[in-house]
C-alpha positions in Angstrom: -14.5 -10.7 4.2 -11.7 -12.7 4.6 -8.0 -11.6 4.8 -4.5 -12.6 4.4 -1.4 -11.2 5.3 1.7 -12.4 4.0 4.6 -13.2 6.4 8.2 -12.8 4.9 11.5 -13.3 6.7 12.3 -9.6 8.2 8.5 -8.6 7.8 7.7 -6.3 10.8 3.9 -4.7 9.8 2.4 -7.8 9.2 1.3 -8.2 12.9 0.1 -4.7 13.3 -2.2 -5.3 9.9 -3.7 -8.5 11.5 -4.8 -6.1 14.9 -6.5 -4.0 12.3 -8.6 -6.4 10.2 -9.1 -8.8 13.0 -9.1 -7.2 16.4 -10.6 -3.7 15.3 -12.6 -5.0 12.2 -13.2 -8.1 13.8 -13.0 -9.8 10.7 -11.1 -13.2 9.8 -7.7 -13.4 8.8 -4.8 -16.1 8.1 -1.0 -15.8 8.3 0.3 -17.0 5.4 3.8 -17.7 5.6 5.8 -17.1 2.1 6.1 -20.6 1.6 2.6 -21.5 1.1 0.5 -20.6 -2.1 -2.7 -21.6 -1.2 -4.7 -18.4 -1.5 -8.2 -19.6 -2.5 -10.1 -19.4 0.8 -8.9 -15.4 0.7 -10.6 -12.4 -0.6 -8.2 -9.8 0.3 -4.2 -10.3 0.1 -1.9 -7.8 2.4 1.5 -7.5 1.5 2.7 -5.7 4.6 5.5 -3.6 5.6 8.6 -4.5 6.7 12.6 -5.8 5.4 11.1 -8.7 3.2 14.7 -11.0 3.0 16.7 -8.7 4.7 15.8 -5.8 1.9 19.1 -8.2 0.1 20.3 -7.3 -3.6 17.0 -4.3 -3.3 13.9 -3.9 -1.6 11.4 -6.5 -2.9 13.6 -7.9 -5.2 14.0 -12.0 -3.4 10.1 -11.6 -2.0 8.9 -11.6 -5.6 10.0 -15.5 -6.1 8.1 -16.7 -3.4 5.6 -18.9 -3.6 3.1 -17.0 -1.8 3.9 -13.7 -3.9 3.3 -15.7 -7.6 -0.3 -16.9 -5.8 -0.9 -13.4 -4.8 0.1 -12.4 -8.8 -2.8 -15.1 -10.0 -5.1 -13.6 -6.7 -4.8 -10.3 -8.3 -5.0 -11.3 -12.3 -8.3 -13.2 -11.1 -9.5 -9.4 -10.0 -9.5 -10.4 -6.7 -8.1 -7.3 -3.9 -4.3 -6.8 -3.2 -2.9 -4.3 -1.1 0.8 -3.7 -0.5 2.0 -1.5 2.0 5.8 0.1 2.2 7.7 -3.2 1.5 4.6 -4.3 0.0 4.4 -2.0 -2.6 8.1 -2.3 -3.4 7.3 -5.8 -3.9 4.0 -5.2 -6.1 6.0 -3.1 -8.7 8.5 -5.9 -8.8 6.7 -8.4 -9.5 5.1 -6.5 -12.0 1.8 -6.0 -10.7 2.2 -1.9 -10.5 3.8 0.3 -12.5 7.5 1.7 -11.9 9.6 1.4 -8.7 10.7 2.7 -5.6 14.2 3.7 -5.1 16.5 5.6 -2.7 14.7 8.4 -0.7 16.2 12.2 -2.2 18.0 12.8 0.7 19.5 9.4 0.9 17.9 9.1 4.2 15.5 6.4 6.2 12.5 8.8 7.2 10.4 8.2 9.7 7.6 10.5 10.3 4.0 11.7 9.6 2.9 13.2 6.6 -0.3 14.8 4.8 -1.3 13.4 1.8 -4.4 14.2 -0.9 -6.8 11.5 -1.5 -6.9 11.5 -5.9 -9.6 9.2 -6.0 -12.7 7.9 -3.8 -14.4 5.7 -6.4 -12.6 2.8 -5.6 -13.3 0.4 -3.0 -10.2 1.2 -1.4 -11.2 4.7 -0.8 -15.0 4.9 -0.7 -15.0 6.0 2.6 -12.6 9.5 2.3 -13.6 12.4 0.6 -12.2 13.7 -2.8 -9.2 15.9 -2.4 -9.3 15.0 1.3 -6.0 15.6 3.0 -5.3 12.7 5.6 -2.2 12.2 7.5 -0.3 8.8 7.9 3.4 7.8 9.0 6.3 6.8 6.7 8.9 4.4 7.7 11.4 4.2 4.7 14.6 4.6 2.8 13.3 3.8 -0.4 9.9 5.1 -0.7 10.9 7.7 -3.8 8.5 6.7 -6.2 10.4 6.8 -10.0 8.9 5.8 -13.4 9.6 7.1 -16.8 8.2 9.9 -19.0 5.8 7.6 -20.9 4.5 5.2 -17.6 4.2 8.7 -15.6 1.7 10.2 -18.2 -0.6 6.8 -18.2 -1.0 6.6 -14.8 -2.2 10.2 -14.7 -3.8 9.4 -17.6 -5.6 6.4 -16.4 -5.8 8.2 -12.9 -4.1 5.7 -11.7 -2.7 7.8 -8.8 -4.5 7.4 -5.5 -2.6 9.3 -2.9 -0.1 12.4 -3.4 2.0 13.7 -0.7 0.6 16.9 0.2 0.6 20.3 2.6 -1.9 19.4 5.4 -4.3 21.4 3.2 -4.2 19.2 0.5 -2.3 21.5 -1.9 0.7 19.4 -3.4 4.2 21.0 -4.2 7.8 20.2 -4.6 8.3 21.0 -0.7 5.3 18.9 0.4 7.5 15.7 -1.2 9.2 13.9 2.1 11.1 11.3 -0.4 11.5 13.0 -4.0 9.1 11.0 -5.5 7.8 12.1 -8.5 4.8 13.6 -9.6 4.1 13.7 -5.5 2.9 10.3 -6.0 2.4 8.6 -2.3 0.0 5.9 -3.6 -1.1 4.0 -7.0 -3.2 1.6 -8.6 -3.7 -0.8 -11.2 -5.5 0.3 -14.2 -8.5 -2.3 -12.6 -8.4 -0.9 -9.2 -8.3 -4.1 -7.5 -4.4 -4.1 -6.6 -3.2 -0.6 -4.7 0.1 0.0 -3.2 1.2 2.6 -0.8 4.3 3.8 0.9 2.5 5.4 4.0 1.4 3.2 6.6 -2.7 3.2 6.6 -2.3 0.0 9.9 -0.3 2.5 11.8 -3.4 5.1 11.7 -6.3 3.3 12.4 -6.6 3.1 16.3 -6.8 6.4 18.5 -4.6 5.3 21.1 -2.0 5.7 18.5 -2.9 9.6 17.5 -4.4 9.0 14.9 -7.2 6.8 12.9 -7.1 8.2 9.2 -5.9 4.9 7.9 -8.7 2.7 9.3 -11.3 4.4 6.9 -9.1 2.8 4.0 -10.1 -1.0 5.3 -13.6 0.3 6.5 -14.0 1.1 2.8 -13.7 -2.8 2.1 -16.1 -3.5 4.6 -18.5 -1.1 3.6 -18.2 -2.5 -0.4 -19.3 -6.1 0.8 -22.4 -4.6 2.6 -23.2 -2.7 -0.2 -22.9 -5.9 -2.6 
């Protein structure tokens, strides 16, 4: 399985992605700068974490034009995998390949910390390899991270269970004070109605090797692995 990590001006997670899928998953990977939009020879696009453009006019908002972010739109319309992760998942709902958007945190606060959350769904090949209503902990690193979408787009993604992760107690029981960002509905994580293109706020990279306390992210890209075996 073959990945690529797109690297934008002001990106800072797109490194510590690559040490997950190709020094702990040994598996090969390409930097592909924003500029370029050759993405055939890739079956998983990252969209990492980060301050894509300097975070200018709002978060994701310049990173959708690139070039490599319209490939990464056809990547994902041809069913192929796309995961965005903090910035990446600002920049996946504005370019319109997730539903709603992520705006200021409640507090009005950067937060940088560790937090429970619920795994919704394990039938995806994103998730295959967690348990249903597991509660796994990964950190946050953001300002804007409060997930907001209106009445209608709310009900179809619970609808559609489109919602991966909620943030949760470390239990897995999900409430208002569980929330670190005010994002509604405790929504942490969500897909598209395909499954193929997930985005995040919670950093799964920063949790997948035990010298850094903690490894519940790594079964997230295991769960890939483990789906082209299967196949």
């Amino acid at each position: 399985m073959k990945f690529g990590i797109i690297v934008f001006p002001g990106a800072n997670c797109d490194r510590d992605v690559a040490y997950v899928t190709r020094d702990i998953l040994g598996q090969p990977t390409r930097m592909v700068w924003h500029e370029d939009s050759d993405l055939g020879d890739l079956d998983v696009v990252v969209v990492p974490g980060g301050f894509s453009y300097g975070d200018y006019l709002r978060c994701g908002a310049i990173a959708r034009f690139s070039p490599a972010m319209q490939a990464t739109v056809e990547h994902a319309n041809a069913g192929k995998l796309v995961l965005g992760i903090c910035n990446g998942f600002q920049i996946l709902t504005e370019v319109g390949l997730l539903s709603g958007a992520l705006v200021r945190n409640r507090d009005m606060r950067f937060i940088c910390d560790r937090v429970p959350l619920r795994v919704e769904r394990t039938d995806l090949l994103w998730t295959a390899g967690y348990s249903k209503n597991q509660a796994i902990t990964l950190p946050i690193a953001h300002g804007e991270g409060c997930y907001y979408a209106d009445e209608a787009t709310l009900a179809e993604l619970e609808a559609n269970n489109q919602i991966v992760f909620r943030y949760s107690s470390a239990e897995g029981t999900v409430a208002d004070n569980d929330n670190p960002n005010g994002s509604l509905n405790n929504i942490a994580g969500i897909c598209n109605p395909a499954g193929n293109v997930l985005g995040l706020m919670p950093h799964p990279e920063r949790a997948a090797d035990a010298v850094l306390g903690g490894t519940d992210g790594l079964a997230l890209f295991q769960s890939l692995l483990g789906a082209l075996v299967a196949a």
